[in-house]
N, C-alpha and C positions, 0 to 999 in steps of 0.2 A: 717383720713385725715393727720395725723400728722407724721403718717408711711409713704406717699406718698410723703409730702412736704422733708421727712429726705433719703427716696429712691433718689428723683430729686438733692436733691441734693448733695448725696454722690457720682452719677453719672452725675454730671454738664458737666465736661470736656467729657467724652463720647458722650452726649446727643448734647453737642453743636458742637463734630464735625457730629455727626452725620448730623443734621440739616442743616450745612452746606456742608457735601457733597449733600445732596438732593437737595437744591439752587442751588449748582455747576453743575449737571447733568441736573435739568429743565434746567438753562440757557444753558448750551453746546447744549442741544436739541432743544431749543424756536430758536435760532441762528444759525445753526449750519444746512442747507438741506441736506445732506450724516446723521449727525449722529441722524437727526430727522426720517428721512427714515428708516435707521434701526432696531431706536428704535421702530417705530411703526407696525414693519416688524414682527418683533420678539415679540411684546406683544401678536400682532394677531395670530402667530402663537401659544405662548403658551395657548393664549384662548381657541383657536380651539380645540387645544389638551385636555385640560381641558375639553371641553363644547362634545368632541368627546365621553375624557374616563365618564363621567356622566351617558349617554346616552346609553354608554354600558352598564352598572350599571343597568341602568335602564330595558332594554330589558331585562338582564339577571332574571333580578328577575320578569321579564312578561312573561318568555317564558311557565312556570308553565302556566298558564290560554291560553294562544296563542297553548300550545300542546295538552289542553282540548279540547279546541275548534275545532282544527284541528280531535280530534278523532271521536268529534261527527257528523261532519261534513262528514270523511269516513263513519260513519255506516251511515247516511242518503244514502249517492251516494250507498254501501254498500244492500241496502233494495230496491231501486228505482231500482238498474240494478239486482236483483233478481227476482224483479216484471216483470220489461221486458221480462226476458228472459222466465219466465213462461206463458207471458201473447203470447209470439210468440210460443213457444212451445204449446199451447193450440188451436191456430189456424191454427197451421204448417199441418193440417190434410184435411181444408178444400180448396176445388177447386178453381181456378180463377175465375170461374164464380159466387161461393156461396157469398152468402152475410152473412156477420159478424151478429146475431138478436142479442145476447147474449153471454158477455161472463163473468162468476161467479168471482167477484173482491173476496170474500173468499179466493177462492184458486190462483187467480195471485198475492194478498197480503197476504198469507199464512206465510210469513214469515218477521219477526220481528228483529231490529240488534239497539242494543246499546252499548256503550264503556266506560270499566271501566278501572281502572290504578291499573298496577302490583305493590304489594309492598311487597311481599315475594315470593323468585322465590328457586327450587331447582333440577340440571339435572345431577347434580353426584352420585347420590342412584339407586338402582334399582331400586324402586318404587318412582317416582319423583311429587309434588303436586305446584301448583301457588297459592298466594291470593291476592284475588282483593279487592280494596276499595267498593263493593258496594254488597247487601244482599236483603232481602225481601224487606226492604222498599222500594228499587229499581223496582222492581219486578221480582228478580231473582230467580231461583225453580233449583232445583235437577233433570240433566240429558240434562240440555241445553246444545247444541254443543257452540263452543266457537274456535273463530278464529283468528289470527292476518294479517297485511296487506300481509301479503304472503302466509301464506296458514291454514292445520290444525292446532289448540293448543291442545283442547283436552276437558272435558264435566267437568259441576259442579259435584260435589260430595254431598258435604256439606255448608249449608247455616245456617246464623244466620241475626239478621236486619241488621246491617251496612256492612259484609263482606260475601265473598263467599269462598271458598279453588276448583280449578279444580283438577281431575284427569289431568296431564300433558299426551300428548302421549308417553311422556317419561316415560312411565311407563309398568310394564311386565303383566299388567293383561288387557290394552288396544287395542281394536282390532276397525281398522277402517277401514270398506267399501266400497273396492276402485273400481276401474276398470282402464284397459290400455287407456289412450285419446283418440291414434290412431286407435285402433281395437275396442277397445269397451268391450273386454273380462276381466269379475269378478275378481277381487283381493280381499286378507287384507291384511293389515299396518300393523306389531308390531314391538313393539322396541325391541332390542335384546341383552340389559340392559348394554351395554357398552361403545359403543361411542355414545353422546348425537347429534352427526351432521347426525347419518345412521340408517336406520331400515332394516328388513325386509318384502318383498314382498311375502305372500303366493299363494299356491291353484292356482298358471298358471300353467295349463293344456302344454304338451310340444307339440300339434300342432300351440298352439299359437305362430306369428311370433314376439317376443317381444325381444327388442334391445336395446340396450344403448343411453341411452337421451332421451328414449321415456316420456311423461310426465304420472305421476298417478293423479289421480284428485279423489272426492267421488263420489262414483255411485249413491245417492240419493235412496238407497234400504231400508233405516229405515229413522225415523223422527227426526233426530238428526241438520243431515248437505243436506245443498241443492246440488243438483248434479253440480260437476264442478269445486268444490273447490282445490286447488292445494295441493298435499300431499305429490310429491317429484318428483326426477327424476333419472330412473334408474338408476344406477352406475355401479354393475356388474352383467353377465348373463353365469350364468354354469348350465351343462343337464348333469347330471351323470346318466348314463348306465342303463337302463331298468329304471330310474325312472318317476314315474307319470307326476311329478311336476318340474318345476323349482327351484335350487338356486339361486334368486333375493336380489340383495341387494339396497336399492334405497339413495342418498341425501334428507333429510327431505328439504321444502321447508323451512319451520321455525325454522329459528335459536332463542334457546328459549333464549340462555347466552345473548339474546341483546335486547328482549323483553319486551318493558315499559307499551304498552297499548294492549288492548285486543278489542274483540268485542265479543257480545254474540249474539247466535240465538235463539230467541222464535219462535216456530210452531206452530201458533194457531190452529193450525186442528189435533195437536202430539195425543190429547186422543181423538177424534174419532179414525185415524188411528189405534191407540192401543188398542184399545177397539174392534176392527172390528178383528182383528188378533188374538187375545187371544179367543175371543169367538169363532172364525173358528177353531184353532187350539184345542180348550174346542170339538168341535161337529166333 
């Protein structure tokens, strides 16, 4: 107390002009309608401003939970228009006149999509891996396809409880499934371990009429990735002399360098499938 009463007053003269400019300025403004206006012009305005930048403040450190939400929100619409389009493709067979008795929700809900958040990304190596915040506990297993909003990412590898590591498609020992949109005619995707934006398009056959911008998508021929998914678009198309095949080179749909959130596919019917194939292929 004694330190305060000896501060006040080693700064009396200070204090007391201070005090009286702040009298001076109430009264100019109690008095005064131009410099009351102002003044109240200009308080508002720095409120605003204050009460604006808060608020940003505020969002910013909400957008974390707000781009959760948003991801899980994708896999839901994500899962819902997969079901659709399997549940029209299952009835795409029968006649106007037949009537719908049955149709097996198993396999129009066949497939499963949840969103987990990249936190270790890497597409400068030749063989390139993601990891994601979320593991067994999640319910994630070794060999899920894994997509982001634009198209292929690439399949789990490796899991532990809380994290998962994917095989990126940016990687040289990945090969994905494709076919031409337009035509319909079988491809595979590989990356061609150099620029992380292009891969390569195999195994088109050179009667096929395949062209620049055509879209590549997955052909849904393993149990990985649902048919339809985007996987790039042609870039260049060269037929050298007597060969079988095309030189394709495609735009990966997914850009991975910008890649925050993911989705995963679960197939709930992946080990019958595999099961039915391996024993065929056994006999």
């Amino acid at each position: 107390m004694q330190r305060l009463f000896l501060f006040l007053y080693q700064y009396r003269a200070f204090l007391t002009f201070l005090f009286l400019e702040v009298v001076c300025s109430w009264l100019i403004i109690e008095n005064n309608d131009y410099q009351g206006a102002k003044f109240f012009n200009s308080s508002n305005r720095i409120a605003a401003g204050l009460l604006q930048s808060s608020n940003n403040i505020s969002d910013y450190f909400g957008l974390k939970g707000v781009n959760e939400q948003l991801a899980r929100e994708n896999a839901e619409l994500k899962e819902k228009l997969e079901s659709l389009n399997q549940s029209l493709y299952d009835t795409s067979y029968i006649g106007p006149d037949s009537i719908v008795a049955d149709i097996d929700s198993t396999v129009t809900h066949k497939y499963e999509f949840f969103s987990a958040k990249v936190i270790n990304n890497s597409t400068r190596r030749f063989n390139n891996y993601i990891t994601i915040n979320k593991g067994k506990k999640h319910g994630v297993e070794p060999g899920m396809g894994v997509i982001g909003n634009d198209g292929v990412v690439g399949k789990v590898k490796t899991v532990s409880k809380h994290f998962a590591v994917i095989t990126s498609i940016l990687h040289g020992d990945v090969l994905v499934s494709t076919k031409v949109k337009r035509t319909g005619d079988l491809s595979t995707v590989k990356w061609g371990g150099v620029d992380p934006y292009v891969a390569e398009l195999l195994y088109v056959p050179r009667h096929v009429n395949v062209q620049v911008g055509d879209t590549i998508v997955t052909s849904g021929y393993n149990a990985i990735f649902p048919e339809g998914v985007p996987v790039g678009l042609v870039k260049e198309v060269d037929l050298p002399e007597d060969a079988l095949f095309y030189d394709i080179t495609i735009t990966l749909a997914s850009d991975l360098n910008e890649i925050s959130y993911v989705y995963l596919i679960r197939n709930k019917l992946r080990g019958e499938q595999d099961s039915l194939q391996i024993n065929t292929e056994l006999h």
